[in-house]
Every structure is written in structure tokens, then in C-alpha cells.
N, C-alpha and C positions, 0 to 999 in steps of 0.2 A: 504493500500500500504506500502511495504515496502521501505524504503531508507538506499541501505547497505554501505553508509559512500563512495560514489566515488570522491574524491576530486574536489573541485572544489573551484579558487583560485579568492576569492575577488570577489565576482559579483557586475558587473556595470550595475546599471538600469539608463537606461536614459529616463527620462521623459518632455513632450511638456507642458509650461506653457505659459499663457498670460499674455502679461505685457503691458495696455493698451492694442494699436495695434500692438502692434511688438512683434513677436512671439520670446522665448528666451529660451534655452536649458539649463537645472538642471540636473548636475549629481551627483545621490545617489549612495554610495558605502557602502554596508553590507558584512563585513569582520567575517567570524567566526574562532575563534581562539582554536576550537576543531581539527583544520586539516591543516589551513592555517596560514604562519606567517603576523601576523596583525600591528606587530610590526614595521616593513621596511616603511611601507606606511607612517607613524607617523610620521619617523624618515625623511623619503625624502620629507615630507612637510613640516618640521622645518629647512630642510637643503634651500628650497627653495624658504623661506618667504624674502623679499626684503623689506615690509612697515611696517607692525607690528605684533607683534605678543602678545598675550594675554591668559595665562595662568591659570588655577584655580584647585586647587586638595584638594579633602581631607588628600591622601598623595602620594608618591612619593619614591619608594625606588631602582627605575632601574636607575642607570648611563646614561644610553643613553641618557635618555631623555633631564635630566639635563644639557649633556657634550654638547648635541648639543643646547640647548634651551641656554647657555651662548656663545656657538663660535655667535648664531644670535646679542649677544649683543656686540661684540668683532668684530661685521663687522658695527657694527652704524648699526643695524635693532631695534627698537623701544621696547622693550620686559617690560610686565607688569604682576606682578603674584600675585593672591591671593592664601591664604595661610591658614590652620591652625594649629597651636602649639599644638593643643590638640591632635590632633594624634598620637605625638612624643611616649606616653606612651606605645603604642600598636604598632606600627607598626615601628621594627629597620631599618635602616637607613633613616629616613623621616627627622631626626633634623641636619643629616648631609649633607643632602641634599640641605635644604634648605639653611644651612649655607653659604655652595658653592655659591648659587644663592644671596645671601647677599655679600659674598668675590666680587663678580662679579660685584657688582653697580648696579642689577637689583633691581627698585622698588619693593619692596614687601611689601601688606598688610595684616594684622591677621582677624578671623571673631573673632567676641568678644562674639554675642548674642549666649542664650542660647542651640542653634539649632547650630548644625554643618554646618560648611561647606563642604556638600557630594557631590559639583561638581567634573565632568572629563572632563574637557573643553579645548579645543584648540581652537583660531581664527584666521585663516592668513588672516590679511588684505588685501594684497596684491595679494591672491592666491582667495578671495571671497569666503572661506568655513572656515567647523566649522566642527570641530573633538569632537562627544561627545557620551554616552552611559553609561554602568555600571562598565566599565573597570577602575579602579583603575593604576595608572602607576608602579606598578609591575612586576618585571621579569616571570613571570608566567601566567600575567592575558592578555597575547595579542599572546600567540606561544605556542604549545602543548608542552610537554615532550615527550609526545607518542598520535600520533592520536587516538582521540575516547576514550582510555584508561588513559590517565595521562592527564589532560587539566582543566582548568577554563573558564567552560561556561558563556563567556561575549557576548553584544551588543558590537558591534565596529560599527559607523555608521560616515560616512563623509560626507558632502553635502557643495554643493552649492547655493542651493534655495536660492537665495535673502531673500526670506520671513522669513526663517529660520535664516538664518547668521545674518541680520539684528537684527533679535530680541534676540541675544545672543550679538550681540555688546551693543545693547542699556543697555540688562540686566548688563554685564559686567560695563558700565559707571555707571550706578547706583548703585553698589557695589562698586565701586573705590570712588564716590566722599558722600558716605555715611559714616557719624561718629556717628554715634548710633548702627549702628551692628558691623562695622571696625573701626580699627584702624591700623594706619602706623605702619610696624614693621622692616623695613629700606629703607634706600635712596629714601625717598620719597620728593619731595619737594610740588607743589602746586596742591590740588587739582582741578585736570581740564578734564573735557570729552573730549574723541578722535572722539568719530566720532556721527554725525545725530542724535537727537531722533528720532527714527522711532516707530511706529506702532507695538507693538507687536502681531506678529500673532496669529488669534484664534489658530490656532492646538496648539499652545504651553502652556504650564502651568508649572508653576514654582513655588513653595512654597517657603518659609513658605506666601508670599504676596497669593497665590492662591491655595485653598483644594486640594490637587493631591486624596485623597480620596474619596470625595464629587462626583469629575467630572467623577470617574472614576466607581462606585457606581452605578453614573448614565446610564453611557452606559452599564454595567450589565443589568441592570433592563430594559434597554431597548432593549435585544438580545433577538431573539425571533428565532433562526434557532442551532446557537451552539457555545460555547465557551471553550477556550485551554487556561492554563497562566501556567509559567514558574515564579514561585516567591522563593526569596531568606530567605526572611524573612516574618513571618503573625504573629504579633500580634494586629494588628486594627481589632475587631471582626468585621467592616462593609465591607470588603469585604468577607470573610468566611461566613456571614449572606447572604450578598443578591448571592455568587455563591450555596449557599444550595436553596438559595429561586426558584431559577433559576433550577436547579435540579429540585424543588419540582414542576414547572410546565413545566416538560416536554422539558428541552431544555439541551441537551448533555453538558457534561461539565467533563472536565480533567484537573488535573495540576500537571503539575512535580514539586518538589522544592531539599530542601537541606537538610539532614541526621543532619547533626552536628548541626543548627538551631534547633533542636529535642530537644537535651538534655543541651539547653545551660543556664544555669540561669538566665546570664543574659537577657534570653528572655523568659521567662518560658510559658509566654501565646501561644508561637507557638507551644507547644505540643497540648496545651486543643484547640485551631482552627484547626489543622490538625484529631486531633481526632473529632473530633464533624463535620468535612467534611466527616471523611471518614464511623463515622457512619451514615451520611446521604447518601450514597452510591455513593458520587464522586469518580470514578476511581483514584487513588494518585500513582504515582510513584517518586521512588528518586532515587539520584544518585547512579551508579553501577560504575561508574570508580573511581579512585584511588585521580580526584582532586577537586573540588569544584563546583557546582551549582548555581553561582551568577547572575544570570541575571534574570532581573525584565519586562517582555513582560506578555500581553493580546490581545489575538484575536477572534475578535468578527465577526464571521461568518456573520450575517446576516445584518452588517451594511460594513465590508470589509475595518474593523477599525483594526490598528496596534496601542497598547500602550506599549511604551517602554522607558527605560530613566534610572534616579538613584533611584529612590523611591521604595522601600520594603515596602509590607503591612503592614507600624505600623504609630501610632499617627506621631511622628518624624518627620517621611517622607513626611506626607500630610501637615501637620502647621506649623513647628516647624522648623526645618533643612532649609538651601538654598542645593535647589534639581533643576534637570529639566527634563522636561518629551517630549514626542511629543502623541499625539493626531492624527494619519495620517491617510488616506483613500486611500492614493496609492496603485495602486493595485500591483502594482512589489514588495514592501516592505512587502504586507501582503502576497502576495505566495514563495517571500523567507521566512519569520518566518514561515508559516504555514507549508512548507515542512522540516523547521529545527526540528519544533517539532515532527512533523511525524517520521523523523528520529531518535532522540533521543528518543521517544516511543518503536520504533517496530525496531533498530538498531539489525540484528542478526547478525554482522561481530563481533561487538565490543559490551558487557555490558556497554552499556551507561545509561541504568537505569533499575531499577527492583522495583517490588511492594512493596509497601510503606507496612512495618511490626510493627504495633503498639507497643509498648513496656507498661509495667506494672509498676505501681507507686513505691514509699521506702517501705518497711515494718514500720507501724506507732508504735513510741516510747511513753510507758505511763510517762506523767507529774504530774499525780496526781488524784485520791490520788498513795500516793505512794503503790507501789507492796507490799503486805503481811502488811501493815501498816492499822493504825485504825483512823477513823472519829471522828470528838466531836460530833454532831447532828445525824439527822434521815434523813436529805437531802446531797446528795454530788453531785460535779460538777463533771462529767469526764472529765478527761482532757489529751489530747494527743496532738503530735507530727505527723501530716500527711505528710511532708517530701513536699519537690518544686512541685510533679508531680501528688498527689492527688485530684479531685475536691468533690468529692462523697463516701459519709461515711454510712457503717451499722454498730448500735450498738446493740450489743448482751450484756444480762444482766439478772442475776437468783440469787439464794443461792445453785446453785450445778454448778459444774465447766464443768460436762459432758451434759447437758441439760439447754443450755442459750436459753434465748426467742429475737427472735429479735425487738428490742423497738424503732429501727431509722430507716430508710431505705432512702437509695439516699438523704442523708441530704447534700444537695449543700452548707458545708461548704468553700469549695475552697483550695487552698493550703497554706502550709507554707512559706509566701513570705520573711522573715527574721526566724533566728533561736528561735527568741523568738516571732515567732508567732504561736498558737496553736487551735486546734479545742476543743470545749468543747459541755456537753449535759448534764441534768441535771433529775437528777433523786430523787426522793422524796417519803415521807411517807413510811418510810424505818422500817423496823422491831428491835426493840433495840437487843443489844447482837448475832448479826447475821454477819454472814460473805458473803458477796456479792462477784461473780464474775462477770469478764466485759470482750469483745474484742472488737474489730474496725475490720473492712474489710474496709481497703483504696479501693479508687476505680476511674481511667481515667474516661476523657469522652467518649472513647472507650468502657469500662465497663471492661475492664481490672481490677482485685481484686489482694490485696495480706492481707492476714489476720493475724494480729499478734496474739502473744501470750495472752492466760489467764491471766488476771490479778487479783486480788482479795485485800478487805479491812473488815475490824470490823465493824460494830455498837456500840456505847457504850451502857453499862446496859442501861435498861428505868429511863427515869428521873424519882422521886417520892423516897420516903422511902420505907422501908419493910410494910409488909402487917399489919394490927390491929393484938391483940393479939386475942390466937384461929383460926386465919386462917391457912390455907397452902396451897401452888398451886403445880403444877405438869404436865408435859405432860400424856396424856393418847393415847395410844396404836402409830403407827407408823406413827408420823407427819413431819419427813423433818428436817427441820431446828427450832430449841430449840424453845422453847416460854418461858414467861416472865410474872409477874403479878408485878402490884408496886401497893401504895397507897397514896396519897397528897390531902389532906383535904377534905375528904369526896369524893375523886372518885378516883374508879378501874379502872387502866390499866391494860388490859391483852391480849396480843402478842398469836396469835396461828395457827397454821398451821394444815399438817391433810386432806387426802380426803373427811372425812364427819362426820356429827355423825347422822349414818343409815346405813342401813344394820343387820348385825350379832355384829358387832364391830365399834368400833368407834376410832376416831382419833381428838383432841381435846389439846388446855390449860383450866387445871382448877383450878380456888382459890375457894374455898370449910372449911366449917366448919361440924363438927358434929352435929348430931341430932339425940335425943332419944325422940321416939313417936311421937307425933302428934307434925305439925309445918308449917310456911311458911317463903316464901324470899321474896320478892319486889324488885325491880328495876329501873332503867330508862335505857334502852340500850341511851346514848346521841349520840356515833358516834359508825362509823363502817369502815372499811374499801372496797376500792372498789377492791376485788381482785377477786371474783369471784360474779355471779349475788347469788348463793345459798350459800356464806358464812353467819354464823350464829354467834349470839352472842346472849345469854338469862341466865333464869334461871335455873336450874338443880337440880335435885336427884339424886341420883345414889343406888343404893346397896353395891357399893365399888370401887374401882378403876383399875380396871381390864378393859379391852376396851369392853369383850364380855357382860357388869354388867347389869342387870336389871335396866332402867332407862328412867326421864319422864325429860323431856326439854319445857320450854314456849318461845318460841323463835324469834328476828324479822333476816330478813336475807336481806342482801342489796339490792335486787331487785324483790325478790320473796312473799313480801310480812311476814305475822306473820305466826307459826304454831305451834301446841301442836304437839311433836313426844314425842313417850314413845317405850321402850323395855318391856314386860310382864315380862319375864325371864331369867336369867343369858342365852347366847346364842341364843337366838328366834332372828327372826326379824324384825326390826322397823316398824312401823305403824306411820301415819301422822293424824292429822287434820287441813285443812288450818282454817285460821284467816284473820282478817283485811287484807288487801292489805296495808297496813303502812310501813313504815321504821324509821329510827331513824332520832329526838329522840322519842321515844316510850317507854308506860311503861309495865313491864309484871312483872308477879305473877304465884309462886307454890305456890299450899299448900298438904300437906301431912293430911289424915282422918284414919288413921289404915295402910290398904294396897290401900288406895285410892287416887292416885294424879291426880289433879286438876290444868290445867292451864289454866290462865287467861291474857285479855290486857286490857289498859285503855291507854287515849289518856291526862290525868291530871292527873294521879293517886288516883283521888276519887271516878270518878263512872268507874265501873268492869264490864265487861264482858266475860263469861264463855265460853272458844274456845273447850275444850274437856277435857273429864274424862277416867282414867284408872284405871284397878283393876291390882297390878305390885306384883311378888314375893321377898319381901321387911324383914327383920330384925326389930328388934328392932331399932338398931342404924343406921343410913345411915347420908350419904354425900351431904349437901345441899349448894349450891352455883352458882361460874359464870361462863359460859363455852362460848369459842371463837373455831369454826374451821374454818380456811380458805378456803377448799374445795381445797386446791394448794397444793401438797403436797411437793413444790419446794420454795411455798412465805409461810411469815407467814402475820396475818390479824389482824390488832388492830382496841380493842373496848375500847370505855372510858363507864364505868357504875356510874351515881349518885343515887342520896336519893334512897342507900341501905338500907334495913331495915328489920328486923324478927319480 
């Protein structure tokens, strides 16, 4: 159904209560100030309080209010107002305001404790009702600018329910005569209650003394037909939890909220709760008109429950803060909200709201290492910058800038809640003398991404000295990123990259000695790296160093077990024989007989066994030593080799 905004001024529900046996008439008045002035009503029940009047606001920046709430002290009407200071920062004219009400001789107390004071309270004694809701005493938050189009959606709600009025007087005297949350902030003199302890009614809940979350959680959880809420603010993920939960089984569920709550800092969690609603597929709309979205209502269809009051969805509001809520089951007050919402939904006279349009996090800034800059080690942290609106990180990460591998995914590190706070990930067994590239994809609880820039760092050389004298290393044929060989007491490091050494050619690091005639190597492959299942590291022949050379390999490879490969002749192609199912540390052996090499493995390096033999087209002098390929032709792959020996 549509409702195309026909005005309709102050509805008065009158409802039949029992009081005992004498039946007694409550009249509730829901005032919406999208179309109607809500404002006059305020002002002619402060004009026509006679016994007392009792005041309480977070803050207060309309004239009216004030002008008339001092003429009621200016005629001997009783006037008591709570107050808090701490608003004065934010909201101008609230310090001048209250000043006035200080000039005036009206008592007035401060809240002290660490929760605000978020009431919008009025009580006319005299009149038997209470003026309360979301409305702030604002020039703006009770009279449209423009219907429909320029307005502050508030609760304006006045009654007279005994039960109600009552338990706002009581609350009221318990705040007046408390000095652990208040304190006197002028013309106070003895602290003294004005009227009855009474009973405070179930419907009513009031924090920080009573969970407004807790209770309200609960009737979530207990709707079982359909529910609508109108929130200004959501950062307690326990209601965004149990209305997904509610979704998830099958029970309708919509809410409007507020746009500018979206992107505010200071509440940064209401973006990741509206996202993480709307990817659970709660219908969201926000505001479409030009003024604000402050009202804090839930209606719960299948219990014919109205929740409404000052409490916004955050920690604050439930514990913390003096707030007040109603709990109602009238049914004239839930088909007024139910039809307001309705209206504000499917409004086609006036944009009163339109589909709630996720928005995409900062582009995330590199901390470290820094950009084009070089590492001491072989492990680095990365470290960035995800900006307020990130929750979810992918890290991309290689030795080639155009072909990163993704190495994180949806890493729920969260956002940057101050400027020095940062995501990090850490990355290790890095190849020495290499240069690493890295980026991040920020990423909402929507799944909204924005992906920064390439970044890139150095490897230092490999730790160790230069190799023994007679050696030399070298890349052989097209391996990616450089490799490296070092030497530190008695063990080879050698760094090497390279699709393979098989095929026709090969790709490879090799530290290598000469050899004329007959000869062998020994080895112990002790580590390897885990960069591919068939990277290899072993002993080697060659005919020379050319990638297409005639060449016999004894080999362990990280997952694949041991193997003899040999090339027969300059450009042929490779031949295998598997071995041991072994990995490192493991020992392997060439030996060279004429043109005959022979590879071997041993598990101690005493007793040998023979994996395979080849007849290779070989020289006089060849190339015997340690050979690494990574099988990555993008990573490179360290092998530590000891008790080397000819």
C-alpha cells in the first residue's frame, strides 16, 4: 500500500484502561513532524502547566522552549531541569540556553557519569502527562521546513497513562536526588523528591539501570510473523545479529535508517552493521529528503509491539547513557508507526527515502616496508594502512609486479580505528637479493574492493661469504628472478628459480666446479624449499652451461620424492628414473666413469644405492656440482647442501 503523505495533524488515540474498578481514559498523542507542527503542542502544555513542571534534555537550542519553560517559573509554577554540559561542544546555542535557565533561578542539575544524559523529557504535573520521544528541543526536530522533503524524522509522543507519567516522575526523582551520577549545577538547594514512589511500569525500560538492548534482542528473537525498524544509529552488532538471524529464518524484515551515520567516524561500526545486513538481504532504505532520519522505532508484527524512545543501536544507549524507551502493545500506536513506515517506504509524492547504496572503502596506504626500499632479512611484515571503512583484506604477493599470487584472502583484519593503527601479514622464506612485489584489495562487509597500488622491496644478498676457491655459480637458461649461491662453514646456499631442469633445456642456479675425467660429488640436500611439490635440488654434470647441455642430475625434490634425470645430448630430451620416495635431509651422489654417469642416494651417506645409469655425450672436461630449480619461474627456491665432498 501506498501512503502519498495526506496530512494528517497530531493523531489522538484514545484508549480504555483499568484502574482497579473504575474505568479511566488515557490519551496518547503521536505527533509526526515530517508534515505536522509538533512544536505548538509542547509549547501550549508548558504554557498551561499550573503544578510543576520537570524538564531533562541532552540539549536544547530553540528559544521557545526555554522562553516559555522560564515565564512557568516567573508565575511560581515549580520548574526542575536536568541538564548536561557536555553537549555545549556540539550543539550551539545549548550553553546559552541553559545559562538563561540558570539567570532564571530554575534549579538545575548536571549528569556527571560517564553515559550521557540522552533524555527528551517533559512532565506536567499538573496536566498528568509526559512529553517524550527522540526529538531533541531543536528548531528543526518538531516542524518540517518542507513537508516530506526538508524535515527531521522524530517520535513526538505525549500521554497521559498514569502508568507511564508515573514512572517518569519516579525516574525523574531518582535522578534529582542522586549524587553519584548528578551533581547540582545551580540554584539548587535540598535535595528532596516531589512526588510518590511509584511502580515503575513493565513497558518501560530505561538504561543505563536496564539493557534497552538485551530486552529489545529479545523480542527480535521472539517475532515470528514480521518486523520494520526505523534506526538512527547501529553500532551494537546485537541487534544487526539477531535482525539477520530473523531474516535467516524466514521472517520479513526492513529498516530505514540515516545516510550520514554511514560515513561518520565517529561511529565507524554503523557502516560494517548496515553492510553485513544488507549482504544478508535485508531490504535497507535511507533517507531521500534533504533532512535527517533520527528516530529510533521497532515493530514487531506478530506480537503488535511498538519500540520506541531515545536509544540508537549502540553499546551507549543500552548500558551506558540515561535513555528511555516504551515497550507498548497498543494497538492504535502500532498502526500509527506501522502506517508511518509504510509511508516513508513507498512515499511517491515526496522522496522520502530511496535504496540504501553501499559505498566502497579508502584506497589502503603502504607503511612498510617502504615502497622501492630494501629488507635486512628473508622475512618481512607487510604492513598497511586500511583506512576507517575496510574490514577484509587480499594480499597479493610474487617477484614480478604483472603476475602476483594471491596469499590472503578475506583476512578479517578490520579497520583503521586511529591513524596509527595498521593491518599487517607476514611473509617469509624469502629468496636473498630478490625484489618482491605486494598489493592489498581493501574490502567492506559488502564486498565492496578498492585495490591499491604495486608496491615493491629488496632482499638482501644471502647471508654467508663467497663460495670456496674453484667454484662458480650462475643462472642457467631462463629462471625469473636472479638466484644466488653463498658458502658458511661447510654449507651451500643456493637460491634458484626456473620452470624445471627437463625437457630440451633447463632453467636452474648452479655453483659448479670443473672436472677433467673421471670423478664424483656427494652431498646432503639438508633443506629445500616449499615452493613447488617438483622443485629440485641435487647433484649435477653438465657438458657446459648452456641450458640445452648434455646433463645427469641425482636429485631429491620437495614432494616428489628422489630421481636420476640425465640429458644424453646437447638438445635431446630428458629422461627420469624415480628413487627413494625421500626428501631432505637426504644424501645423493654422481659419479662420472668415461661417458658414464651414475646417480646415487643414501639415507647416512655410507651405504649407497644405485637409482640409474646413463651413457651422456660428454668432453673431456665438464661441470660438476649443485643445482636448485624452483619449478616457479616467478619464486626463486633455497637449498642448504652439507658434507660436500669429491
Amino acid at each position: 500500500m501506498k501512503n502519498v503523505g495526506v496530512a494528517r495533524c497530531c493523531l489522538l488515540v484514545t484508549l480504555t484502561l483499568l484502574a482497579s474498578s473504575t474505568a479511566a481514559r488515557a490519551a496518547d498523542t503521536l505527533c509526526d513532524p515530517a508534515v505536522d507542527n509538533c512544536r505548538n503542542q509542547i509549547l501550549t502544555l508548558i504554557q498551561n502547566e499550573r503544578v510543576g513542571l520537570d524538564v531533562a534534555f541532552w540539549f536544547m537550542q530553540d528559544q521557545r522552549y526555554s522562553a516559555e519553560i522560564i515565564r512557568r517559573k516567573q508565575a511560581g509554577v515549580p520548574v526542575r531541569v536536568l541538564v548536561d554540559p557536555r553537549a555545549n561542544v556540539n550543539y550551539p546555542g545549548n550553553e546559552e540556553i541553559i545559562a538563561s535557565l540558570q539567570q532564571a533561578g530554575i534549579p538545575l542539575r548536571k549528569r556527571t557519569a560517564s553515559g550521557i544524559l540522552h533524555w527528551k523529557v517533559m512532565i506536567f504535573a499538573g496536566q498528568n502527562a509526559v512529553e517524550f520521544g527522540s526529538a531533541n528541543y531543536s528548531p528543526d526536530a518538531f516542524v518540517p521546513v518542507t513537508p516530506y522533503t526538508d524535515y527531521v524524522a522524530e517520535t513526538v509522543f505525549i500521554t497521559d497513562d498514569p502508568a507511564v507519567v508515573n514512572s517518569f516522575k519516579t525516574k525523574f526523582d531518582d535522578a534529582w536526588v542522586d549524587t553519584g551520577s548528578f551533581a547540582n549545577f545551580a540554584n539548587v538547594g535540598a535535595l528532596t523528591r516531589t512526588y510518590p514512589t511509584f511502580t515503575i511500569d513493565s513497558s518501560m525500560n530505561f538504561p543505563p539501570t536496564q539493557d534497552y538492548g538485551s530486552r529489545a534482542v529479545g523480542r527480535y528473537n521472539a517475532e515470528k510473523v514480521k518486523l520494520d525498524a526505523i534506526m538512527y544509529r547501529i553500532t551494537d552488532k546485537r541487534h544487526p545479529d539477531a535482525l539477520i538471524a530473523a531474516k535467516g529464518r524466514g521472517i520479513p524484515v526492513r529498516l530505514i535508517t540515516e545516510n550520514d551515520q554511514y560515513r561518520d567516524p565517529a561511529y565507524l561500526w554503523d557502516a560494517w552493521n548496515l553492510d553485513r545486513m544488507y549482504m544478508a538481504g535485508i531490504p535497507i532504505r535511507w533517507r531521500g529528503h534533504t533532512g535527517q532520519n533520527h528516530e529510533k522505532v521497532v515493530l514487531l508484527y506478530g506480537q503488535n509491539m511498538t519500540i520506541f524512545g531515545s536509544s540508537n543501536w549502540t553499546t551507549a544507549s543500552a548500558t551506558s547513557q540515561a535513555e528511555h524507551n516504551y515497550f507498548t502493545t497498543k494497538n492504535a500506536i502500532f498502526q500509527w508507526f506501522s502506517e508511518q513506515f509504510d509511508r516513508m517506504w513507498n512515499n511517491d509524492i515526496a522522496t522520502e527515502t530511496e535504496p540504501f547504496a553501499p559505498l566502497p572503502p579508502a584506497t589502503p596506504a603502504v607503511r612498510s616496508p617502504a615502497d622501492n626500499g630494501s629488507i635486512t632479512g628473508l622475512s618481512a611484515t607487510l604492513t598497511w594502512y586500511g583506512g576507517l571503512w575496510a574490514h577484509n583484506y587480499d594480499v597479493y604477493f610474487g617477484t614480478s609486479a604483472n603476475t602476483l599470487t594471491k596469499v590472503g584472502s578475506n583476512l578479517n583484519l578490520g579497520p583503521s580505528t586511529t591513524t596509527g593503527t595498521n593491518q599487517t601479514f607476514a611473509v617469509s622464506n624469502l629468496a636473498p637479493a630478490t625484489r618482491y612485489f605486494w598489493k592489498i584489495t581493501s574490502k567492506t562487509m559488502a564486498n565492496l574492493g578498492v585495490t591499491g597500488p604495486v608496491w615493491s622491496f629488496m632482499t638482501p644478498a644471502a647471508a654467508g661469504g663467497p663460495l670456496p676457491s674453484g667454484w662458480s655459480h650462475r643462472d642457467i637458461g631462463s629462471v625469473g628472478p636472479a638466484g644466488n649461491a653463498t658458502y658458511t662453514s661447510g654449507t651451500f646456499t643456493v637460491a634458484g628459480g626456473g620452470a624445471d631442469i627437463w625437457g630440451t633445456a633447463d632453467a636452474l642456479h648452479y655453483a659448479y666446479q670443473s672436472l677433467t675425467g673421471d670423478g664424483q660429488m656427494i652431498a646432503r640436500v639438508a633443506t629445500i624449499s616449499n615452493v613447488a611439490a617438483w622443485t629440485k635440488a641435487g647433484v649435477m654434470i653438465r657438458s657446459s652451461t648452456s641450458s640445452s647441455a648434455a646433463m645427469a642430475i641425482m636429485l631429491v625434490s620437495k614432494s616428489k620424492g628422489t630421481a636420476f634425470q640425465y640429458r644424453t645430448s646437447n638438445g635431446a630430451a630428458a629422461a627420469s628414473v624415480a628413487g627413494p620416495g625421500s626428501t631432505a635431509p637426504y644424501y645423493v651422489k654422481i659419479v662420472r666413469e668415461g661417458n658414464t654417469v651414475t646417480g646415487f642416494t643414501s639415507s647416512n651417506g655410507t651405504t649407497w644405492t644405485e637409482v640409474g645409469s646413463a651413457t651422456l655425450s660428454l668432453s673431456s672436461t665438464v661441470q660438476i656440482g649443485l643445482a636448485v630449480s624452483s619449478h616457479d619461474t616467478t619464486k626463486l627456491a633455497t637449498a642448504t647442501f652439507d658434507h660436500v665432498a669429491r
